[in-house]
N, C-alpha and C positions, 0 to 999 in steps of 0.2 A: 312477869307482866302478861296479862290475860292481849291475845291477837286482836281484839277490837275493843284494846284502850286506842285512843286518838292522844298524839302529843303535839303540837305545829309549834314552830319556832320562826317567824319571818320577820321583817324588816322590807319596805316600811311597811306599815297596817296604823289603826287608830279612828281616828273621826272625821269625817270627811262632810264640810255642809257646804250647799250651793244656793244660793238664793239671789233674789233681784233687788237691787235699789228702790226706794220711793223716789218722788218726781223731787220732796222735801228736801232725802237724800244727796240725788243727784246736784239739788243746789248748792247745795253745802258743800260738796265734791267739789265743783265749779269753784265755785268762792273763795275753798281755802286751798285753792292747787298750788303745790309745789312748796308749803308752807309743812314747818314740826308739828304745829297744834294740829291738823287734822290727823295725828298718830293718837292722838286721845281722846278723837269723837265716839261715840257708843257705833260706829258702824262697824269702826276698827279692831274695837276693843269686846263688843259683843252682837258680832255679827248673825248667831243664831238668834239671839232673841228682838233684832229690831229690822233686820233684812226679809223680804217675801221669800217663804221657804220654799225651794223646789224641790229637793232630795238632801238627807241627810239621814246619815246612820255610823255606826260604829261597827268596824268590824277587822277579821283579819282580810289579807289584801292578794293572796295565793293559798295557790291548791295545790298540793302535790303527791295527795292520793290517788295517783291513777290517773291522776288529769282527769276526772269523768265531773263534768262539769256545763252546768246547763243556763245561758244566760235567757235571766226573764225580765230585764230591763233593760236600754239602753239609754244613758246621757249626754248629749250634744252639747255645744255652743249651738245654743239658739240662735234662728232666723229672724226672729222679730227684734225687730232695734229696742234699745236699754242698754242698763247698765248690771253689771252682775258682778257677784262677790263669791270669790272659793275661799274656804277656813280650812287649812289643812291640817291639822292638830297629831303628827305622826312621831313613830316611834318602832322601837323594836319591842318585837311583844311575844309572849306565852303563851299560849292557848290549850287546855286539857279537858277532854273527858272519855266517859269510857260509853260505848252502844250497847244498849241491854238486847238481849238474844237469848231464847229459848236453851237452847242448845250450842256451846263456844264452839263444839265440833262440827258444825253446820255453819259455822260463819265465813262468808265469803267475804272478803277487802273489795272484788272486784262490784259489789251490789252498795259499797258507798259514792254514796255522791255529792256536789254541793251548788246550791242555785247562786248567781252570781250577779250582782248590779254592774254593767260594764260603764264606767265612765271614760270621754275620748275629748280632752279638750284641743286636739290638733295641735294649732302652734303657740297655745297659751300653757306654759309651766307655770303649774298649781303645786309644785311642789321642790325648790333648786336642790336641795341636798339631795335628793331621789333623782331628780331630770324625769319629774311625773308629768308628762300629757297624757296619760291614759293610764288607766290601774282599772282590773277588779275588786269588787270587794263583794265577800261572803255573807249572801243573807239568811241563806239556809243551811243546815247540814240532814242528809237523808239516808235513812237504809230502807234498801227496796223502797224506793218512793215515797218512803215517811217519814214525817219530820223526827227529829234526832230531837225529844225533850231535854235529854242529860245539855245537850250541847246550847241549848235556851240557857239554861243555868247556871253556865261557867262563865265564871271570870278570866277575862282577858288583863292578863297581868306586862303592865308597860315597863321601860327602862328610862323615864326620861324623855319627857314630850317635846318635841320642837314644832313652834306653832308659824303658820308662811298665810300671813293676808292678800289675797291677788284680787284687787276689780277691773275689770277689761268691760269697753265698750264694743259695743255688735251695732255698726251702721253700715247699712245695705249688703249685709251676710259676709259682713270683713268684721273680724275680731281684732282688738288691741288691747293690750296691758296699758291701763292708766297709772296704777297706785300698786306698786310690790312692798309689803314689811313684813321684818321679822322681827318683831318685838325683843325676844328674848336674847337675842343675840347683840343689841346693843346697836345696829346698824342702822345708818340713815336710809328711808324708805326713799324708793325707786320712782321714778314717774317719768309716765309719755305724755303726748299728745293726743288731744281728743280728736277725732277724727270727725267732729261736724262742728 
């Protein structure tokens, strides 16, 4: 195997989307709190496609080439009061490709790099089987400062997706966890208290 094949193996990695409620939403939240049926609203259930998206990507979740890693986003629990939704859709995953180079005798490991989305949700777990308030995830892969195409075109191969709905409310820059489920797991969803 040629010195700059890439192989990653980690755990967790996968999809990660954060979006905000509608005011719509939010009533609905309200209305059918602490209740089964709101496990089958489309907020629940397809949260990417009916929540205001703020960040959402797929990707692996570590670096451990050299650690040489350059964060060019950072994601907060927001300041402005609302409601928000994390979809954490993880897994242990595969990741392969190989970095094209002139010459494989010229190839330095230490000239890879990779740009990184840091997400930090402090004391909201978006994720219990990880204990995730915080992950990177991988939005670039580069040599010498350029993007890695091969690595655009690989597929990210999973083992079994376990998917964790978290919506926490942010009033006056205090977060809380209203609504935790995990669908697939069979478990009754979690709930707090709204905090206005």
């Amino acid at each position: 195997m040629a010195d700059n094949y890439v192989s990653l193996c980690n755990e967790p990695a996968g999809e990660l989307f954060f979006g905000k409620l509608t005011d719509a939403q939010v009533e609905q939240l309200k209305n059918m709190h602490g209740t089964e049926e709101f496990n089958d609203t489309d907020i629940v259930n397809y949260p990417t496609d009916y929540a205001k998206c703020l960040e959402h990507i797929t990707a692996m979740t570590s670096w451990d080439y050299n650690g040489n890693t350059n964060v060019i986003q950072k994601v907060n629990i927001p300041e402005e009061d609302g409601f928000y939704v994390v979809a954490a859709f993880f897994s242990k995953y595969d990741f392969e490709f190989e970095i094209p180079v002139d010459d494989e005798d010229d190839f330095d490991e230490d000239d890879v790099s990779a740009d990184v989305i840091s997400f930090d949700f402090k004391n909201i777990c978006i994720e219990d089987n990880y204990s995730v308030t915080k992950i990177d995830m991988i939005k670039n892969y580069k040599y010498k400062d350029e993007d890695i195409e091969a690595a655009d075109d690989a597929e990210m191969m999973d083992n079994g997706i376990d998917k964790q709905i978290t919506i926490f409310q942010v009033h006056n820059k205090v977060a809380q966890i209203i609504f935790k489920y995990r669908p697939y797991d069979g478990d009754e969803a979690e709930w707090g208290e709204f905090l206005n």
